[in-house]
DRENMARVO-981489 format. One record per residue (C-alpha): x, y, z; residue number from 1; residue in three letters. Coordinates in nm, 4 decimals, padded with zeros to 6 digits. Example, Ala and Ser with C-alpha at 12.3 -4.5 7.8 and 13.67 -1.06 7.14 Angstrom:
residues 2
(rec (01.2300,-00.4500,00.7800),1,'Ala')
(rec (01.3670,-00.1060,00.7140),2,'Ser')
This chain:
residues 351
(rec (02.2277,01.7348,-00.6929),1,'Unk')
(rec (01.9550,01.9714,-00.7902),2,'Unk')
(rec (01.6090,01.9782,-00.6635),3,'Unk')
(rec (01.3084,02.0122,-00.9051),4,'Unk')
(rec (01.2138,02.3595,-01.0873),5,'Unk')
(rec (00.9043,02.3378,-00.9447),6,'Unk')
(rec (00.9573,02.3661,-00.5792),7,'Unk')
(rec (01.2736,02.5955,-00.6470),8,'Unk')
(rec (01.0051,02.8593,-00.8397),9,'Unk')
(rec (00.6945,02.7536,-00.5731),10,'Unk')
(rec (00.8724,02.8280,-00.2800),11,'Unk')
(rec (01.1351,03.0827,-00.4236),12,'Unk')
(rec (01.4399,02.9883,-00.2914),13,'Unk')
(rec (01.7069,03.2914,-00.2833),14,'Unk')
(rec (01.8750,03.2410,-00.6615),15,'Unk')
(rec (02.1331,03.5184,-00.5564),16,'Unk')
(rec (02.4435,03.5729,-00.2788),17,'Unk')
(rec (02.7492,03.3544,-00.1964),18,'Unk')
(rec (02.7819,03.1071,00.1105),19,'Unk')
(rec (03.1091,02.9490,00.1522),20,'Unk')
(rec (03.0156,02.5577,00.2123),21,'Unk')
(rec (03.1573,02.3690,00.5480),22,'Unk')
(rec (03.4135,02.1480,00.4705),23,'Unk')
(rec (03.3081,01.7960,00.4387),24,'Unk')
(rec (03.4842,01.5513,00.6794),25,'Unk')
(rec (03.6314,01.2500,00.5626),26,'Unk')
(rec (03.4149,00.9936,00.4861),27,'Unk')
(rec (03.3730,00.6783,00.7316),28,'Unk')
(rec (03.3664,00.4659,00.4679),29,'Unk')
(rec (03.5291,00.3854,00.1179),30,'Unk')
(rec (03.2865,00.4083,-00.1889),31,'Unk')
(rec (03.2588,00.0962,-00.4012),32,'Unk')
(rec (03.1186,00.0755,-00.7824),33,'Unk')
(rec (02.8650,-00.2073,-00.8962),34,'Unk')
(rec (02.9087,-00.1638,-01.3028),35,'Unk')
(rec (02.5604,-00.2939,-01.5385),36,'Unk')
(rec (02.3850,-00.1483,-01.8094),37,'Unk')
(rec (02.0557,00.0790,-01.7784),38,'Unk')
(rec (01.8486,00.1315,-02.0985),39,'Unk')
(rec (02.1768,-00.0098,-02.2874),40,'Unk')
(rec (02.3920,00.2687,-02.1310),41,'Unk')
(rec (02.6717,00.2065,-01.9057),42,'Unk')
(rec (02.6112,00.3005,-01.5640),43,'Unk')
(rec (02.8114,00.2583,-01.2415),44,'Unk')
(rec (02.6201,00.2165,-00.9024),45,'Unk')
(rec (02.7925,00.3235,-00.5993),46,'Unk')
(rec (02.7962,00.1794,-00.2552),47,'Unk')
(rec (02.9188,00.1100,00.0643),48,'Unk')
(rec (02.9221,-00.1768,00.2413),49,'Unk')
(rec (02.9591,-00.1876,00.6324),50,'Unk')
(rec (03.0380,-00.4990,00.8350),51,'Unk')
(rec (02.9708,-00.5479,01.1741),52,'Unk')
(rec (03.2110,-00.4139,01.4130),53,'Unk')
(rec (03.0494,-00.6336,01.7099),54,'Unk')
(rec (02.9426,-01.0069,01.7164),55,'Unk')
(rec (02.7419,-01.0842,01.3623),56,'Unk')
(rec (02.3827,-01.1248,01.4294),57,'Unk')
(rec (02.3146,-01.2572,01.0545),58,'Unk')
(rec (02.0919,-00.9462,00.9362),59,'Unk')
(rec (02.1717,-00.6783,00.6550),60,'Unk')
(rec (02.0421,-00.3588,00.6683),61,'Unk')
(rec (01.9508,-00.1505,00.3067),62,'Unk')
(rec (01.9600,00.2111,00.3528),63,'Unk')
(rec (01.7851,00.3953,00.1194),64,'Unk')
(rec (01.8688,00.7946,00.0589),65,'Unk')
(rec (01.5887,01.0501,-00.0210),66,'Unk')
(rec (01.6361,01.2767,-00.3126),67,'Unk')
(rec (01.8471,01.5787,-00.1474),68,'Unk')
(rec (02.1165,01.3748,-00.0640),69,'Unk')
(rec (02.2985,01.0406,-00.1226),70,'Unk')
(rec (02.4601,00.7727,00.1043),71,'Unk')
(rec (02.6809,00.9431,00.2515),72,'Unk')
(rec (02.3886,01.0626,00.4538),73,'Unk')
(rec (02.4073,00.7742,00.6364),74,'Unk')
(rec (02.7136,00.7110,00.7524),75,'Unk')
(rec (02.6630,00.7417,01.1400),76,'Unk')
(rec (02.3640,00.5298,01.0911),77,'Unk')
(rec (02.5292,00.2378,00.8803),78,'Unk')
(rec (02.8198,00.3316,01.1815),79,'Unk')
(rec (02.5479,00.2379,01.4903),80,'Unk')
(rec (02.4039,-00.0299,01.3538),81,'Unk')
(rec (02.7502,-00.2304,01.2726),82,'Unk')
(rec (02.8303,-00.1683,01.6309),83,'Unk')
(rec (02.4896,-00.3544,01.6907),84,'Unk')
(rec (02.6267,-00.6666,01.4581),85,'Unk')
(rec (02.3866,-00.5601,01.1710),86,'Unk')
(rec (02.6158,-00.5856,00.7651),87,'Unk')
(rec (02.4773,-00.2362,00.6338),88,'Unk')
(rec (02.4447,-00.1385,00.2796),89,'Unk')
(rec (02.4143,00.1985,00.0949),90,'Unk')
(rec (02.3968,00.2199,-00.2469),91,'Unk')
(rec (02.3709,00.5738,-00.3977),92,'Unk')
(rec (02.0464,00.5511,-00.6928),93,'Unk')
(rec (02.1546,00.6562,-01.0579),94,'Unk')
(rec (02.1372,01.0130,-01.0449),95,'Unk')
(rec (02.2958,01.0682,-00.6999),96,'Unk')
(rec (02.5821,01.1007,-00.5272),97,'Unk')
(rec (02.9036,00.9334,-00.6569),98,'Unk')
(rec (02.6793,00.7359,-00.9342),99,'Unk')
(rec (02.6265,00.7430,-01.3029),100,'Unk')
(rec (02.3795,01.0436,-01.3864),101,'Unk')
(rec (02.2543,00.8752,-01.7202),102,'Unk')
(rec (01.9371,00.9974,-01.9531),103,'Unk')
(rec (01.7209,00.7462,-01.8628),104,'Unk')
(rec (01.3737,00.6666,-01.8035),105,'Unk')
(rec (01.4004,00.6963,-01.3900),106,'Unk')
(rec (01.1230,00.4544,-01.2121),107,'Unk')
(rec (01.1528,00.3035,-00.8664),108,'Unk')
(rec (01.0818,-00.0101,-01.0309),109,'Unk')
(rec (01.4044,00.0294,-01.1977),110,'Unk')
(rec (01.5671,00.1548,-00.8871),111,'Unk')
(rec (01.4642,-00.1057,-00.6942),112,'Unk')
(rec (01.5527,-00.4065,-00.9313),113,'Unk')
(rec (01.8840,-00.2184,-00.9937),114,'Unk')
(rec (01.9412,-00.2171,-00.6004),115,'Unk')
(rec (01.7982,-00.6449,-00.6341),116,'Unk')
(rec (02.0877,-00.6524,-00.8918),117,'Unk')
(rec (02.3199,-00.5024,-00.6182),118,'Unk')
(rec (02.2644,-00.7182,-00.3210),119,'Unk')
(rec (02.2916,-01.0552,-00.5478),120,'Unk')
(rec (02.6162,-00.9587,-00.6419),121,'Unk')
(rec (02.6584,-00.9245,-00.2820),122,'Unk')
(rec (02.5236,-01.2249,-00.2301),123,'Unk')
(rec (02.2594,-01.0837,00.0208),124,'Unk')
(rec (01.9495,-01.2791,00.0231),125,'Unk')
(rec (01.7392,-01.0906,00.3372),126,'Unk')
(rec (01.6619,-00.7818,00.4057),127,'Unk')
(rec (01.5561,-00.5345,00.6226),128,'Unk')
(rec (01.4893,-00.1634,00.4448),129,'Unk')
(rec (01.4835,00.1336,00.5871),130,'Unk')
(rec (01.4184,00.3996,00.3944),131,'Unk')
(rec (01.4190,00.7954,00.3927),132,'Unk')
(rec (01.1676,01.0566,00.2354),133,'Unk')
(rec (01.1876,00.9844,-00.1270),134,'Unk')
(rec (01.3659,00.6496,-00.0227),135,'Unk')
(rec (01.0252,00.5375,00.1228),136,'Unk')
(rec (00.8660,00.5889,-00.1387),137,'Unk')
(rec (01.1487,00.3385,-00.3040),138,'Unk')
(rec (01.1535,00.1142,-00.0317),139,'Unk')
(rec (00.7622,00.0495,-00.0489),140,'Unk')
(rec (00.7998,-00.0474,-00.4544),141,'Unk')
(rec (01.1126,-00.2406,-00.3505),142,'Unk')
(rec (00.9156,-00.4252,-00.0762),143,'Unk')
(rec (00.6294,-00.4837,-00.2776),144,'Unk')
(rec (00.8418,-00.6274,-00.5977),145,'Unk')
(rec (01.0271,-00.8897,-00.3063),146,'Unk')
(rec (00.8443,-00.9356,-00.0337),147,'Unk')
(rec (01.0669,-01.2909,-00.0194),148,'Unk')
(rec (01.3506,-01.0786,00.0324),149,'Unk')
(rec (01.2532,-00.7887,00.2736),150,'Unk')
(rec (01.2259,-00.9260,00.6329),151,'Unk')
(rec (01.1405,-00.5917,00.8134),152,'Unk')
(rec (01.0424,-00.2444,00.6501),153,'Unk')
(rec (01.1227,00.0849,00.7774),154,'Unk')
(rec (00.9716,00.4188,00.6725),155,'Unk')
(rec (01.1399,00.7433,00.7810),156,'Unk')
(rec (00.9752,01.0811,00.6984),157,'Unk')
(rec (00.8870,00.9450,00.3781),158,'Unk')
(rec (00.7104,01.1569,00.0774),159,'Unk')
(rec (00.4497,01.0142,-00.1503),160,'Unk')
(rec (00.1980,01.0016,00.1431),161,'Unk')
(rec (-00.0321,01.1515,-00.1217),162,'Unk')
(rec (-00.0173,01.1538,-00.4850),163,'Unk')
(rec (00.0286,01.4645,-00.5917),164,'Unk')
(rec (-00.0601,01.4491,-00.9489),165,'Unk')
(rec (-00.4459,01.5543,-00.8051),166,'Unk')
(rec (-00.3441,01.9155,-00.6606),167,'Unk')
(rec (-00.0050,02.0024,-00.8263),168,'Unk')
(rec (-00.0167,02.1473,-01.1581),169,'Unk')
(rec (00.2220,01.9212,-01.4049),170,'Unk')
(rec (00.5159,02.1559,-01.5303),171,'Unk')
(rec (00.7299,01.9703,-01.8505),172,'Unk')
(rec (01.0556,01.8645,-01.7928),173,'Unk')
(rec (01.2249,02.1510,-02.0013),174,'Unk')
(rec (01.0695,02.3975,-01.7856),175,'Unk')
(rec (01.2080,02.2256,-01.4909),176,'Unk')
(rec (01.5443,02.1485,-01.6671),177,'Unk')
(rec (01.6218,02.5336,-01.7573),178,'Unk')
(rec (01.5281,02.7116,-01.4013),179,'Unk')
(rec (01.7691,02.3929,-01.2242),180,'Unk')
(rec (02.0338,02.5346,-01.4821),181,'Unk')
(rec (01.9362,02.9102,-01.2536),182,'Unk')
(rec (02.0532,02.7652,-00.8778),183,'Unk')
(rec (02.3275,02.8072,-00.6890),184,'Unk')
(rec (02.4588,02.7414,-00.3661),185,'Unk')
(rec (02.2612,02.9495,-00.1740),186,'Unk')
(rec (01.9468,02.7690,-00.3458),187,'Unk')
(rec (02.0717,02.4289,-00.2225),188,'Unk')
(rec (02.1760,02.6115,00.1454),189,'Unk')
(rec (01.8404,02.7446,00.1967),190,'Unk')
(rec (01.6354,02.4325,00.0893),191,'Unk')
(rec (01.8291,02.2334,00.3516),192,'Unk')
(rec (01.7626,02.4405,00.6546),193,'Unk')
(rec (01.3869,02.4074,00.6168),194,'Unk')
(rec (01.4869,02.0243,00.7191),195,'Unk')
(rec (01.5478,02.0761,01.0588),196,'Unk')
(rec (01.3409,02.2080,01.3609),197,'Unk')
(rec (01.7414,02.4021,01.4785),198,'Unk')
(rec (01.9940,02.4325,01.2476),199,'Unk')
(rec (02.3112,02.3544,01.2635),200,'Unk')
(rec (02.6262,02.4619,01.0739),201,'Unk')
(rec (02.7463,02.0563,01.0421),202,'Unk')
(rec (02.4626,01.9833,00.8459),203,'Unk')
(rec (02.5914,02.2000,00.5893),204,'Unk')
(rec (02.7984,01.9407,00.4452),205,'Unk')
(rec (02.4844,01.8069,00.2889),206,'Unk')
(rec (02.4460,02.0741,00.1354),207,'Unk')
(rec (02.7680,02.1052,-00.0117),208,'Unk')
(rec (02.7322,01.7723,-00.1687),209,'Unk')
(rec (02.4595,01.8391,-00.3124),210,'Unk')
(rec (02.5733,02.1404,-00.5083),211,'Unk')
(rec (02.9011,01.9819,-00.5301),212,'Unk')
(rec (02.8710,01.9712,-00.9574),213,'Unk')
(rec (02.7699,02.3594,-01.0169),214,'Unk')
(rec (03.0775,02.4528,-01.1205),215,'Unk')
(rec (03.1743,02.1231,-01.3178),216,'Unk')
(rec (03.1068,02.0182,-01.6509),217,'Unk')
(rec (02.8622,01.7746,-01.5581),218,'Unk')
(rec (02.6228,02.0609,-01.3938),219,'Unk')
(rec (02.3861,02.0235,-01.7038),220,'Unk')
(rec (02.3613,01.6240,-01.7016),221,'Unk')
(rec (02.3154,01.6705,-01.3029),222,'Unk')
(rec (02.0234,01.9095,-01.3987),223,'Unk')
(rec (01.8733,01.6954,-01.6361),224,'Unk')
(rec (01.8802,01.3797,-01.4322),225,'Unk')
(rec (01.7219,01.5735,-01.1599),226,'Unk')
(rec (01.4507,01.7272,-01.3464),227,'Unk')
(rec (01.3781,01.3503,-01.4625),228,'Unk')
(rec (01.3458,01.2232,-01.0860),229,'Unk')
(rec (01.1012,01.4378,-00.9955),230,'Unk')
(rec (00.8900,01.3642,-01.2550),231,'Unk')
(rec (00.9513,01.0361,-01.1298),232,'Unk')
(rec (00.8556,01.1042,-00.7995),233,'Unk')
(rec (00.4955,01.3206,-00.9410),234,'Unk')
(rec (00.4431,01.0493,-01.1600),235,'Unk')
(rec (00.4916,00.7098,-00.9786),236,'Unk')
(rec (00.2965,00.7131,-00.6827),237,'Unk')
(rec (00.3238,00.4281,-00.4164),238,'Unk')
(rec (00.0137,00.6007,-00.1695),239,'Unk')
(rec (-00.2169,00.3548,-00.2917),240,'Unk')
(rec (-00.0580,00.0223,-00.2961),241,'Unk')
(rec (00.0355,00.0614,00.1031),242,'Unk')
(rec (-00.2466,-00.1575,00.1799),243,'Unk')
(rec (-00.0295,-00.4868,00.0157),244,'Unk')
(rec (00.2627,-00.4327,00.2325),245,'Unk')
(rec (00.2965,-00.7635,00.3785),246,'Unk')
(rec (00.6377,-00.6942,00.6369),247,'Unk')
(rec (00.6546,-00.5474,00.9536),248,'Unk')
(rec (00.6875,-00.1625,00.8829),249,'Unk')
(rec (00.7864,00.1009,01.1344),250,'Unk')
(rec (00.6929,00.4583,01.0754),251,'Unk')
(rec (00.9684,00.7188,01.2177),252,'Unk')
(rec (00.7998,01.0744,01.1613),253,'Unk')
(rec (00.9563,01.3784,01.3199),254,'Unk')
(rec (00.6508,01.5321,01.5271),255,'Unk')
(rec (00.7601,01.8605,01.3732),256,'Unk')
(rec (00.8035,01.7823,00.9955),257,'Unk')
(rec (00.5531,01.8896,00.7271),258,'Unk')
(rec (00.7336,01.7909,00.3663),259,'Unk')
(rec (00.7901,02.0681,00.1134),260,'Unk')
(rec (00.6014,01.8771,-00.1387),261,'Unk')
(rec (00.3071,01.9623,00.0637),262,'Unk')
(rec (00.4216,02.3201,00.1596),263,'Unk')
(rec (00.4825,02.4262,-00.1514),264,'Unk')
(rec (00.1295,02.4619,-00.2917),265,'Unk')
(rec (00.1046,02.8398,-00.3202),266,'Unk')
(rec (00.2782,03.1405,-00.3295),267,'Unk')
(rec (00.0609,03.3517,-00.0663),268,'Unk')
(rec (00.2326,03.1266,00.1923),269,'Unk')
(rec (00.5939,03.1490,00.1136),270,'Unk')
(rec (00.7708,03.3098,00.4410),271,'Unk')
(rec (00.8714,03.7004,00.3923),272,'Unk')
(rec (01.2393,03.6199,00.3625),273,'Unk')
(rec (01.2061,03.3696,00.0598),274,'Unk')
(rec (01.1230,03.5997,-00.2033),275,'Unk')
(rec (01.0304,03.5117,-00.5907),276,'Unk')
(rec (01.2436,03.3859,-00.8516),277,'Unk')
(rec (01.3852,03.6879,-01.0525),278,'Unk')
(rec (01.1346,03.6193,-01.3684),279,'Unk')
(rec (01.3741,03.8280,-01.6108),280,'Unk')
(rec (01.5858,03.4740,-01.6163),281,'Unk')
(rec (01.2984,03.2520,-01.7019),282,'Unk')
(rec (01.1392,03.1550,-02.0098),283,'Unk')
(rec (00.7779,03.2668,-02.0719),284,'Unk')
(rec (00.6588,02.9053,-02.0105),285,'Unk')
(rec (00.8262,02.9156,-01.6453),286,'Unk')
(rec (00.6157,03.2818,-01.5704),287,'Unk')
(rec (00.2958,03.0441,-01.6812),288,'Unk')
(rec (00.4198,02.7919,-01.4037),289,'Unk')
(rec (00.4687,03.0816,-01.1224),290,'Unk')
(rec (00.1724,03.2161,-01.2086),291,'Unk')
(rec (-00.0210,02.9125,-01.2363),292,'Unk')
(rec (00.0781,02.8064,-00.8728),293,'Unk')
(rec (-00.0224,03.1510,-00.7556),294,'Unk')
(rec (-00.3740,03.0709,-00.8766),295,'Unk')
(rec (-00.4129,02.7733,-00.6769),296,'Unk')
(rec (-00.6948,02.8209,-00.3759),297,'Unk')
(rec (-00.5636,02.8739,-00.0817),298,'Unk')
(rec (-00.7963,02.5604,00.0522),299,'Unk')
(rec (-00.5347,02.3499,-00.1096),300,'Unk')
(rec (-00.2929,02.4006,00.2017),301,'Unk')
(rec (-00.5512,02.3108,00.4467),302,'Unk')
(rec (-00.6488,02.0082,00.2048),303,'Unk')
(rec (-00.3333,01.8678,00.1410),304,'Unk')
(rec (00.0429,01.8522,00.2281),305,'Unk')
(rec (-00.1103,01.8057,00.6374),306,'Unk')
(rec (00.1776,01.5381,00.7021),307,'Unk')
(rec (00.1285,01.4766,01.0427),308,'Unk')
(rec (-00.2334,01.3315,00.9402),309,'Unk')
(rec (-00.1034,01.1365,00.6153),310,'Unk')
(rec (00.1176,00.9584,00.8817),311,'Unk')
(rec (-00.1461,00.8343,01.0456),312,'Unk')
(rec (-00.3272,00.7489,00.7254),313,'Unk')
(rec (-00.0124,00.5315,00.5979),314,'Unk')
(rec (-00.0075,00.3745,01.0126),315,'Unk')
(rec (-00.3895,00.2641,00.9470),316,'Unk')
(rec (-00.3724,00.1473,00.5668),317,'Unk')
(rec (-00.0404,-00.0691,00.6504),318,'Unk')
(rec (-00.1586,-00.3879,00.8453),319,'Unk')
(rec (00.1332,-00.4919,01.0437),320,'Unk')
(rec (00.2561,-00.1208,01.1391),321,'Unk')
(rec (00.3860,00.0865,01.4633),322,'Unk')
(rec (00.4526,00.4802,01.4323),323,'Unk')
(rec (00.6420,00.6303,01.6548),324,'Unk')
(rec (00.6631,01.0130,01.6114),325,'Unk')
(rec (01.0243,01.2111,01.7466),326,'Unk')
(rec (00.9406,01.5401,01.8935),327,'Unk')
(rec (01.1574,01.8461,01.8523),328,'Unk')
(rec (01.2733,01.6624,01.4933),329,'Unk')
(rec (01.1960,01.7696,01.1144),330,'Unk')
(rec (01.2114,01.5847,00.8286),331,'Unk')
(rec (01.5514,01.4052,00.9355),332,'Unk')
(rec (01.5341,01.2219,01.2798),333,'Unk')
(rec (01.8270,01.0142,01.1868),334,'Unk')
(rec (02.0714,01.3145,01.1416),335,'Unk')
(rec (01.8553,01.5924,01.3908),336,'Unk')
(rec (01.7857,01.3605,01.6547),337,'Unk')
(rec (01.9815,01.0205,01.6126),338,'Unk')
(rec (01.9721,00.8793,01.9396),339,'Unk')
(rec (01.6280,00.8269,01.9389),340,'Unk')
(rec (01.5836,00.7344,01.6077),341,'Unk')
(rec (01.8190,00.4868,01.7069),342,'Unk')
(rec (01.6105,00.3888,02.0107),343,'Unk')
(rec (01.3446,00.3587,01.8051),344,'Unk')
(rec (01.5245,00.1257,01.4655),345,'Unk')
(rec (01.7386,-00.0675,01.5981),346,'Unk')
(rec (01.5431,-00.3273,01.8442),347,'Unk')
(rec (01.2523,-00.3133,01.5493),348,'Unk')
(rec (01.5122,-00.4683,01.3248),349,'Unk')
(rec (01.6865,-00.6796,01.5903),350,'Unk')
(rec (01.6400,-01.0662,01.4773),351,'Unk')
């Protein structure tokens, strides 16, 4: 899955070399399809759905992906908490993983009533959501379209702590569509080691999913839908509605994770060894978004993208809400550190 232009040109991600991906290990679980119609198209929803290997404790957990990778992300979560009694499931959104990429108008309001769609099938009444960077941001508009049916919330790392439409220039989606078409593996490689506080070479496989369609046929649909997200994600913002959550919400926030949608803000503070995007394969429009962002102050990065603060912003403007903060994590505790993100979840969402 590609990431949007706009943070590959901002923060000028290496567009050049060849890494040989880790091999991806079988997956725990098998991958099931939920088949409906978006926007009269039809799409197929993937999923997985884990019951508990221990005594049943009557709970479901949703697990909600952010926007680098899909479900499959998961896995030793949805693993843990079956072993707890918890009935886990993972749906991967339109536009991710093993799902239907359509051209559609992307929302989280459509997300989340295609995921309400999902557990009905399922016949899941309750609830409780945990969800991860751009799934928080989904898992707040889920929450607040059923409260009746969320029980417990849980926010991991999530994005959207801000709305960035009042810093971040807005780029058009062709813009963003044609410099997706320009990545390559070593685009997606690089991106996911600024995740993690060490890296290691298992958490490649994410990677490797998520550039899993460059060589396909489906590369430009992938590119598309991706470019479409993200305006999704500029557009739809969920900052100010935090106030009306209603259920018990847990902030996770790895002590040591700062976003790239608030890093990205100017070109002056790209590291040394991410250098610019080659301009000779953009379009003139995409020089006018490079050097657009170069323009911006450099106040901005004082001003905004300070995660660590917008944590405790989100802690204070939802009512009913604990935040515990991993140290020596990024912006995934639940694959960096899972033990205690574990320590943390689990007796939160215990009935």
């Amino acid at each position: 899955m590609l990431r949007r232009a706009t943070f590959i040109v901002i923060l000028g991600l290496l567009a050049c070399g060849v890494c040989a991906p880790a091999e991806a290990p079988a997956p725990l679980y098998p991958v099931k399809f939920f088949d409906f119609f978006a926007e009269e198209q039809p799409v197929r929803l993937a999923y997985r759905d884990v019951h508990p290997t221990a005594k049943p404790n009557g709970e479901t957990v949703l697990l909600f992906h952010g926007e680098d990778f899909s479900g499959s992300c998961w896995e030793k979560t949805a693993q843990r908490l079956a072993s707890d009694g918890f009935r886990v499931v993972v749906p991967d959104q339109l536009g991710f993983g093993a799902s239907t990429r359509p051209n559609i108008h992307y929302s989280f309001h459509q997300m989340a009533e295609n995921t309400y769609r999902l557990l009905s099938y399922l016949n899941v009444r309750e609830v409780e959501v945990v969800g991860h960077s751009m799934g928080g941001m989904l898992a707040v508009r889920f929450t607040l379209l059923y409260p009746a049916t969320v029980r417990k919330l849980v926010l991991e790392d999530p994005i959207g702590l801000e709305d960035y439409r009042t810093f971040l220039p807005y780029v058009p989606l062709e813009n963003e569509m044609h410099i997706n078409m320009h990545a390559n593996y070593d685009t997606f490689l690089e991106r996911h080691k600024t995740f993690y506080v060490t890296w290691k070479p298992e958490y490649e496989v994410y990677a490797k999913e998520e550039a899993q369609l460059l060589d396909t046929g489906d590369f430009p649909q992938a590119a598309l839908s991706t470019a479409i997200v993200f305006e999704m994600i500029y557009q739809q913002p969920v900052v100010y509605e935090l106030p009306e959550i209603q259920a018990p919400t847990l902030l996770v926030i790895g002590a040591e994770d700062r976003p790239v949608v608030g890093a990205m803000i100017g070109l002056a503070e790209r590291p040394a060894n991410m250098p610019g995007k080659d301009a000779s394969t953009m379009m003139p429009q995409d020089n006018n978004i490079v050097h657009t962002a170069g323009k911006m102050p450099g106040e901005y990065t004082k001003l905004f993208g300070q995660y660590q603060e917008l944590a405790q912003k989100a802690h204070e403007a939802i009512k009913n809400s604990t935040l515990v903060r991993i140290p020596n994590a990024g912006h995934i505790p639940h694959i960096e550190t899972p033990e205690q993100f574990n320590q943390a979840v689990i007796p939160f969402l215990q009935p």
